[in-house]
C-alpha positions as CSV (number, residue, x, y, z in Angstrom):
1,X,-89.3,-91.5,-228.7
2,X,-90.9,-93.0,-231.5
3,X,-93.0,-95.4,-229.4
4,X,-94.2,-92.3,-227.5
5,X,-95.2,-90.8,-231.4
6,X,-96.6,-94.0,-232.0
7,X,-98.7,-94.3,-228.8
8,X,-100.4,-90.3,-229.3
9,X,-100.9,-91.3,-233.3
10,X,-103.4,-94.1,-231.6
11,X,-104.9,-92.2,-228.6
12,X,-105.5,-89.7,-231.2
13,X,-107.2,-92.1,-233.4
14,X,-108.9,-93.5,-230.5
15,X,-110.9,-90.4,-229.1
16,X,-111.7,-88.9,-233.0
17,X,-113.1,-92.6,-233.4
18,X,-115.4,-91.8,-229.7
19,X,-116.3,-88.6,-231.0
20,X,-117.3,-89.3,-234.4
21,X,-119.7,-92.2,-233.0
22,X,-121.1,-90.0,-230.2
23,X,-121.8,-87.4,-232.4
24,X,-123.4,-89.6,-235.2
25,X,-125.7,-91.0,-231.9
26,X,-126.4,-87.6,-231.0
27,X,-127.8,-86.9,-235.0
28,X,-129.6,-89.9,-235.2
29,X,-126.9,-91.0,-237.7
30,X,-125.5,-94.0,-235.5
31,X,-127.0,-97.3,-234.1
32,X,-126.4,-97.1,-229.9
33,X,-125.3,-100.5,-227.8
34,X,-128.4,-99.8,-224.9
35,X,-127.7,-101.5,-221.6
36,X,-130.6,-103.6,-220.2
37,X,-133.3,-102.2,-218.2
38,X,-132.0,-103.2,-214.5
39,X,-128.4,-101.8,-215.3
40,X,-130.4,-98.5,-216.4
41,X,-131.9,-98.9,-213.6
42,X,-129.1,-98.7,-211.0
43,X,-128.2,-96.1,-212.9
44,X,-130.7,-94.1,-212.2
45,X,-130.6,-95.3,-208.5
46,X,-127.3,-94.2,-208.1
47,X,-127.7,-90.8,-209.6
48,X,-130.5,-90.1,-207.1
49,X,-128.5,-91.5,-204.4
50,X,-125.7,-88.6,-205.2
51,X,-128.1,-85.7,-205.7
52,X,-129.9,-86.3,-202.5
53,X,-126.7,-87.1,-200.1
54,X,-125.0,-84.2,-201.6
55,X,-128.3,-81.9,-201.2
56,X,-128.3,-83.0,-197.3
57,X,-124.8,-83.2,-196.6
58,X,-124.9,-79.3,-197.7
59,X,-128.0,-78.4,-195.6
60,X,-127.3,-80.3,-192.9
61,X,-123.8,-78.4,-192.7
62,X,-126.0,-75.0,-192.8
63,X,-128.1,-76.1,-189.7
64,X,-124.7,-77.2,-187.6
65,X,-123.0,-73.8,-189.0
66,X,-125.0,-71.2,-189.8
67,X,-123.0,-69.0,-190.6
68,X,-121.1,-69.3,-194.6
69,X,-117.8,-68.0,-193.8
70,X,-117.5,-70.1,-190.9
71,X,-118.4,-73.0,-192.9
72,X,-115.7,-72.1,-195.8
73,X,-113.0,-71.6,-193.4
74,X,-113.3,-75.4,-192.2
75,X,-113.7,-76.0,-195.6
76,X,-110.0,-74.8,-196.3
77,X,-108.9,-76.3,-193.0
78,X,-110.1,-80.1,-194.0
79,X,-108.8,-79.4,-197.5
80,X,-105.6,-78.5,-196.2
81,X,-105.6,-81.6,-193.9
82,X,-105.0,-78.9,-191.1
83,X,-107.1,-79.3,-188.0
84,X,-110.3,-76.7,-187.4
85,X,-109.5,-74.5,-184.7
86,X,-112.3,-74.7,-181.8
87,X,-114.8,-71.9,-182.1
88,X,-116.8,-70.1,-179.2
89,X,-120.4,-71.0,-179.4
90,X,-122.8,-68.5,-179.5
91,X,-124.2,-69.4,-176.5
92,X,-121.0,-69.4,-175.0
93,X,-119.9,-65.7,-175.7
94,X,-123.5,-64.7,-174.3
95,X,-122.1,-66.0,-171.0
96,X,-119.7,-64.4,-171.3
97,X,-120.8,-61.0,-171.5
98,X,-123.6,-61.7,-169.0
99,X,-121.1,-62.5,-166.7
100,X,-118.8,-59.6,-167.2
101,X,-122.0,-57.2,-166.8
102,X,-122.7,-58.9,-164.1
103,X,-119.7,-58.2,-162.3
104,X,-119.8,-54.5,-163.8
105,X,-123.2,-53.5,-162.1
106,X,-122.4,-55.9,-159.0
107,X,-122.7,-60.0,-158.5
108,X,-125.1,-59.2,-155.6
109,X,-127.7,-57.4,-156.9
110,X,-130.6,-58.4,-158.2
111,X,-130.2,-58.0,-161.8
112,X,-126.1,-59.4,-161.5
113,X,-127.5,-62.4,-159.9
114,X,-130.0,-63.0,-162.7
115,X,-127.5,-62.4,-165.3
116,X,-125.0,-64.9,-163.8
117,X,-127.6,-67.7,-163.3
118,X,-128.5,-66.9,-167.0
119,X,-125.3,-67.3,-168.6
120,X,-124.7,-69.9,-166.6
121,X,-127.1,-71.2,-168.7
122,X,-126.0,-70.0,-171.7
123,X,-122.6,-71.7,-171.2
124,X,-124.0,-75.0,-170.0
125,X,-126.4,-74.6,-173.5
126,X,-123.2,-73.6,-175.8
127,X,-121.3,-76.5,-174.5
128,X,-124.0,-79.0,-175.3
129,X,-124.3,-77.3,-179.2
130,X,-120.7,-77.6,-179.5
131,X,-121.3,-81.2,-178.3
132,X,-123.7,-82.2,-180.7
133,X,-122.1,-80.3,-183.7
134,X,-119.2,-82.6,-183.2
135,X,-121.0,-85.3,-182.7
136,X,-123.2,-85.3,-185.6
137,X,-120.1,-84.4,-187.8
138,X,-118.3,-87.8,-187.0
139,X,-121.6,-89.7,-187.1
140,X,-123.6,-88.7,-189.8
141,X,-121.6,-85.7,-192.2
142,X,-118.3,-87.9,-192.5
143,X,-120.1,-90.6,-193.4
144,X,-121.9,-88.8,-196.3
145,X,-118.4,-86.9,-197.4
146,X,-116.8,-90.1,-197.7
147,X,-119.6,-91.7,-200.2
148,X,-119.5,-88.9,-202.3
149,X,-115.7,-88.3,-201.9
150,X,-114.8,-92.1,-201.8
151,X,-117.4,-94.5,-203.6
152,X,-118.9,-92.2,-205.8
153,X,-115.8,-91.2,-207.3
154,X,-115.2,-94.5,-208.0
155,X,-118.0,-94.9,-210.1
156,X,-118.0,-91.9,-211.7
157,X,-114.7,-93.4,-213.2
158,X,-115.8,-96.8,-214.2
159,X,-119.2,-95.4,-215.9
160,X,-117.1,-92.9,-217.6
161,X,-115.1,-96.1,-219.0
162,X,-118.1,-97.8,-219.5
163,X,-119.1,-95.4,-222.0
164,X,-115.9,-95.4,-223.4
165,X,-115.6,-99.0,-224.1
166,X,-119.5,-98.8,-225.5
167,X,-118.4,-96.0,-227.9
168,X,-115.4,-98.5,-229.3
169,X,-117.9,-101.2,-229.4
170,X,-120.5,-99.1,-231.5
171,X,-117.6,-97.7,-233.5
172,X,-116.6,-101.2,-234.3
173,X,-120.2,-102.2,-235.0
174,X,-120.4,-99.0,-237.7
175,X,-116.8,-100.3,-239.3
176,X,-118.2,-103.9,-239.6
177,X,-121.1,-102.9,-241.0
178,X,-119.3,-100.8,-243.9
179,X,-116.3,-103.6,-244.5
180,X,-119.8,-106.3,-245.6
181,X,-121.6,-103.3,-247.8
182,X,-118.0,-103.1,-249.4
183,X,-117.4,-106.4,-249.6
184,X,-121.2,-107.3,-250.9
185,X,-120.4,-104.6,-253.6
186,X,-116.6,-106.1,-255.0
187,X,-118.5,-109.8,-254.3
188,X,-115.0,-111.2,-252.8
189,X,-113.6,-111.5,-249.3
190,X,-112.2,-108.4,-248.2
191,X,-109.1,-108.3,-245.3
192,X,-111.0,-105.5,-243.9
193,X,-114.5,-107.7,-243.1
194,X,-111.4,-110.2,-240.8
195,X,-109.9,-107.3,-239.5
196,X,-113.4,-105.3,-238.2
197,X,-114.7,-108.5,-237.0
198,X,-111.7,-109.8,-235.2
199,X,-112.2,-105.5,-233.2
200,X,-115.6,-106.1,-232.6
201,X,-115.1,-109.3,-230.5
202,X,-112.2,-107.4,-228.7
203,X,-114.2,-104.2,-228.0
204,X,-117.4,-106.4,-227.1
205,X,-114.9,-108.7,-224.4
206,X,-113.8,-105.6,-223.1
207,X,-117.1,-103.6,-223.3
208,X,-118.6,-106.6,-221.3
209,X,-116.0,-107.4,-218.6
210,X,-116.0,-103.2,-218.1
211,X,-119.7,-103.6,-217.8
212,X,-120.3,-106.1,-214.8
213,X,-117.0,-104.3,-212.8
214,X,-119.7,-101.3,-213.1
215,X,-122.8,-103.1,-212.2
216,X,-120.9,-104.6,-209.1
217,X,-120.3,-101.1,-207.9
218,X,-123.8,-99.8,-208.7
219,X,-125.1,-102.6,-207.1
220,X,-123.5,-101.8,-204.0
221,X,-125.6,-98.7,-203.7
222,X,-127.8,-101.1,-201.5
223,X,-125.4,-101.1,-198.7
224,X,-124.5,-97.8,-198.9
225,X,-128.0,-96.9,-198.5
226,X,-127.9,-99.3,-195.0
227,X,-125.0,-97.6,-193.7
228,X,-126.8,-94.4,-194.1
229,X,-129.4,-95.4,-192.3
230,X,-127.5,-96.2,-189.4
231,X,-125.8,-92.7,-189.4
232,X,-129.0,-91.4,-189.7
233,X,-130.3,-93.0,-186.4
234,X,-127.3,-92.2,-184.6
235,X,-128.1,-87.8,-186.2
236,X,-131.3,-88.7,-184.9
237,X,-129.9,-89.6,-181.4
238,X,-127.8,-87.1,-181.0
239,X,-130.4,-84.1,-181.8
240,X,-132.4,-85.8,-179.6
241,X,-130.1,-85.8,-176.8
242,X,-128.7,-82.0,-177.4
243,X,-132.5,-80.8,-177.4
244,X,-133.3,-83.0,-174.2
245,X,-130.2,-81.2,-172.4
246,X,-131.5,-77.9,-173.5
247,X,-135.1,-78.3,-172.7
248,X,-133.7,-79.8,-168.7
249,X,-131.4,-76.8,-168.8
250,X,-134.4,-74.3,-169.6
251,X,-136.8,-75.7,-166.9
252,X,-133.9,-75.1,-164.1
253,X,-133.2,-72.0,-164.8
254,X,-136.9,-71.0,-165.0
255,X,-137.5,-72.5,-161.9
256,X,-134.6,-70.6,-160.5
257,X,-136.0,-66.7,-161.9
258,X,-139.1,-67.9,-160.4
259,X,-137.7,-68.4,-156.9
260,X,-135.4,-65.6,-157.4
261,X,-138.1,-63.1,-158.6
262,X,-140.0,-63.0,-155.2
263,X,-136.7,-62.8,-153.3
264,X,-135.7,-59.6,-155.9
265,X,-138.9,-58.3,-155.1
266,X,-138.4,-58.1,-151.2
267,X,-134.5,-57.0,-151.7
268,X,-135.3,-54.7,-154.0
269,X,-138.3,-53.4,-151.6
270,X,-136.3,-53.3,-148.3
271,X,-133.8,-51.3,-150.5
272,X,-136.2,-48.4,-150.7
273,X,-135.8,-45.9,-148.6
274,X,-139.4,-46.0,-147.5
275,X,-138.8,-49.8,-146.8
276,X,-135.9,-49.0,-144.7
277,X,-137.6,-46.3,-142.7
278,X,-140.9,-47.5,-141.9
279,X,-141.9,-49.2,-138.7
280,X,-142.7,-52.8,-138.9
281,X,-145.7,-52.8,-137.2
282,X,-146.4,-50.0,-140.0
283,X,-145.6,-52.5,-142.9
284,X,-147.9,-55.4,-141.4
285,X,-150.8,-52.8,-140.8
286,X,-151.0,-52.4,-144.5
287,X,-151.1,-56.0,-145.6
288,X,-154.8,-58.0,-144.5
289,X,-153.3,-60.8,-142.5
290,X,-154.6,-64.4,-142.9
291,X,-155.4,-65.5,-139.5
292,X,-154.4,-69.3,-139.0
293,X,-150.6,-68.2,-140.9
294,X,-148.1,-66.4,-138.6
295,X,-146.2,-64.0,-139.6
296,X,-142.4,-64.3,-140.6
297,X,-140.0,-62.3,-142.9
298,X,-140.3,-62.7,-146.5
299,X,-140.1,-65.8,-148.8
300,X,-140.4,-66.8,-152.3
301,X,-144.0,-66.4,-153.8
302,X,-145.9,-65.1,-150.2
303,X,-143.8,-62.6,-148.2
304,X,-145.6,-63.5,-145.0
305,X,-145.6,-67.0,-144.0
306,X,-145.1,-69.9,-141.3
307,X,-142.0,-70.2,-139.5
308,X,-138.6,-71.0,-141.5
309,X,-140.6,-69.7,-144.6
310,X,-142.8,-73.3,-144.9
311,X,-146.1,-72.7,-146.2
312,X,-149.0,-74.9,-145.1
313,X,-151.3,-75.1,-148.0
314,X,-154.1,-76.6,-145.8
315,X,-154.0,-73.5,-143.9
316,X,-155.1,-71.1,-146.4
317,X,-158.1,-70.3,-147.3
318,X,-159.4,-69.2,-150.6
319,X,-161.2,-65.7,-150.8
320,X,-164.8,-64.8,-150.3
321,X,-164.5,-63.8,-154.0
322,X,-161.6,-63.7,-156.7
323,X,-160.9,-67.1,-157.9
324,X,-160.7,-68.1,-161.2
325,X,-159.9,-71.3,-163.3
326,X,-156.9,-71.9,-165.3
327,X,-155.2,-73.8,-168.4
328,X,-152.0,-75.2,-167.3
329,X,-149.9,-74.4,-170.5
330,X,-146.8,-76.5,-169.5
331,X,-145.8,-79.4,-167.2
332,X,-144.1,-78.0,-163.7
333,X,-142.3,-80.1,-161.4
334,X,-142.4,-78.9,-158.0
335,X,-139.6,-77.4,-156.1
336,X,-141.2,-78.2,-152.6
337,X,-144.2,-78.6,-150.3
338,X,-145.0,-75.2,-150.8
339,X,-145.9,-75.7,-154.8
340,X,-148.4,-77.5,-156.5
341,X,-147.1,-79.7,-159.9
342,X,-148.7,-79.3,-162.6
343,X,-149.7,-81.0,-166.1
344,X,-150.1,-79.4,-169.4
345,X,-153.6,-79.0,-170.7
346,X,-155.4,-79.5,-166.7
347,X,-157.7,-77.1,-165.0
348,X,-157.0,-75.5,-161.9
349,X,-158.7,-73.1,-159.1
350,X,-156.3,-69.9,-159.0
351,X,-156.4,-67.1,-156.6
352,X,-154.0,-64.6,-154.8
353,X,-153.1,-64.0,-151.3
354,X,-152.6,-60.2,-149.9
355,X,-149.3,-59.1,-150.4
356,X,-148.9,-62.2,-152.7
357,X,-145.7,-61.6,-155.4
358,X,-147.8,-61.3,-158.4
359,X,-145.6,-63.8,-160.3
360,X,-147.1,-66.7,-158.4
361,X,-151.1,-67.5,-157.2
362,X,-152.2,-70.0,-155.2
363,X,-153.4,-73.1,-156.8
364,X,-156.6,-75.8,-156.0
365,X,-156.5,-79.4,-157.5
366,X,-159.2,-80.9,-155.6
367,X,-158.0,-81.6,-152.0
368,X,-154.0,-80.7,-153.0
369,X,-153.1,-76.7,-152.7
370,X,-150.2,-74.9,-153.8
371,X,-148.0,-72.1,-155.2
372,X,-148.5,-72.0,-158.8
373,X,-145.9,-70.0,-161.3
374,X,-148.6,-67.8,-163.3
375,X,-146.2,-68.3,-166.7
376,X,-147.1,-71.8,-167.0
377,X,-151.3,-70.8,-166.8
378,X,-153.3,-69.4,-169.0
379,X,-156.0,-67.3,-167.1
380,X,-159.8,-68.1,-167.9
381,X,-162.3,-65.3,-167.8
């Protein structure tokens, strides 16, 4: 008992010593111990190290989560050591209810079909987000949480003893220096002159041994600014990848409303009930026939075509009057013989066949001929 009493007399002393020294610094009334100029300046590296990793550790949880309570629930979860409970995607509830309304106003109309392939889409785009949030989480945020959760905090400690033992050693310094104007003043040898001196050495051994365990750490900055870098490439890599997947899964799908959108057209028309009444000879009388292309039943992008739906783009010819040239906005890949591929920022000869489905022309590249989506063209005057 009376070594504990003894012990909180002398941390007592110990911190009224540190806070009469940093106060007297912070007046101007006290002599400070600086470090050099590198050790200032890993300090400073450090610092900036911290603010920055944990300004994009935050922001970087913002763009994988977007939404805050979703983020402070697996907040609570990693706190609590518990593991997060898998969330729907976005995307993935969209296909969801696509697919349900789909089956609500029927899987084989035209609109159900469109809403399945779509959230088809949807899913196959939720999955890969889910994908890449997990991905980039092991990668790149758990290496940043464990810098500022793990290294950091060991740091933070040793500078905060650091400044501690630099407070003794300048408190020493201030006692040293009043024990020799006392002693100059009584002209003898005074016990307390031994006594500060024999502190100061102490203080200064530990101030000095604290101060290179600190520097080691700081200096150690360096690598954690390589491993960083690595996570970064591998963030990189996987954003990459995600936004690759969702770009492929875009250009099927589109390729897919654009087939689908003639064969809608011709369901949807033979669903009337003037389609379903009228003669057929009735129905070809009313569309100008292309001579050299017999006539079949409809297909995607020109309702009447060769036989098995195959058509021949030597075979038709361009109009009298009515073509125009064209911007190709985006790359297209063709689906068969029927289309023409494109590449961004070319110029085409566009025109449209009687009876045509307005979502598609027929496009000239020189000597090559084919159907051409009209969404990927911008149409010059």
């Amino acid at each position: 008992m009376e070594f504990n009493v003894k012990k909180l007399a002398s941390d007592a002393g110990v911190f009224f010593s540190r806070a009469m020294q940093f106060t007297e610094e912070k007046l101007g009334q006290a002599e400070k111990t600086e470090l050099d100029a590198h050790f200032e300046n890993l300090l400073a590296r450090a610092d900036c190290t911290k603010n920055w990793t944990e300004k994009i550790l935050r922001q970087t949880e913002v763009l994988l989560q977007p939404n805050p309570s979703a983020r402070v629930e697996e907040f609570l979860y990693e706190k609590l050591d518990r593991k997060v409970p898998s969330r729907v995607t976005n995307g993935e509830l969209l296909a969801q209810y696509m697919t349900e309304a789909a089956n609500d106003f029927g899987p084989g109309t035209p609109y159900g079909k469109t809403l399945i392939k779509v959230g088809e889409t949807q899913r196959r785009l939720g999955a890969a987000e889910r994908e890449f949030i997990r991905s980039a989480s092991i990668s790149f945020l758990t290496p940043l949480r464990n810098f500022l959760e793990g290294d950091w905090r060991t740091i933070s400690k040793e500078r905060r003893i650091l400044q501690n033992r630099r407070l003794d050693l300048d408190a020493c310094k201030a006692r040293l220096k009043k024990a020799k104007a006392a002693e100059a003043k009584a002209a003898l040898w005074s016990d307390e002159v031994e006594k500060a001196e024999h502190e100061l050495r102490l203080t200064q051994t530990e101030f000095d041994r604290q101060a290179e365990v600190t520097r080691l750490l700081l200096e150690g900055i360096s690598s954690t600014h390589v491993n960083h870098l690595r996570c970064l490439h591998e963030f990189v890599e996987s954003q990459t990848n995600y936004y690759a997947q969702c770009y492929q899964f875009m250009l099927d799908l589109q390729k897919q409303l654009g087939r689908f959108s003639g064969t809608f057209v011709g369901n949807a028309e033979s669903a009337s009930p003037a389609a379903a009444t009228s003669p057929p000879a009735v129905a070809a009388a009313t569309l100008p026939a292309v001579p050299t292309i017999p006539v079949v039943p409809t297909i995607v992008g020109v309702p009447n075509a060769v036989a098995e739906g195959v058509l021949n783009p030597n075979e038709v010819k361009p109009p009298a009057s009515g073509t125009r040239r064209a911007r190709v906005l985006y790359d297209y890949e063709a689906a068969d013989s029927t289309e023409l591929a494109l590449l961004a920022d070319e110029m085409i000869t566009v025109y449209s066949l009687p009876g045509m489905d307005p979502d598609w022309l027929i496009g000239e590249r020189g000597n090559q001929k084919g159907k051409v989506p009209v969404t990927y063209l911008e149409l010059l005057s």
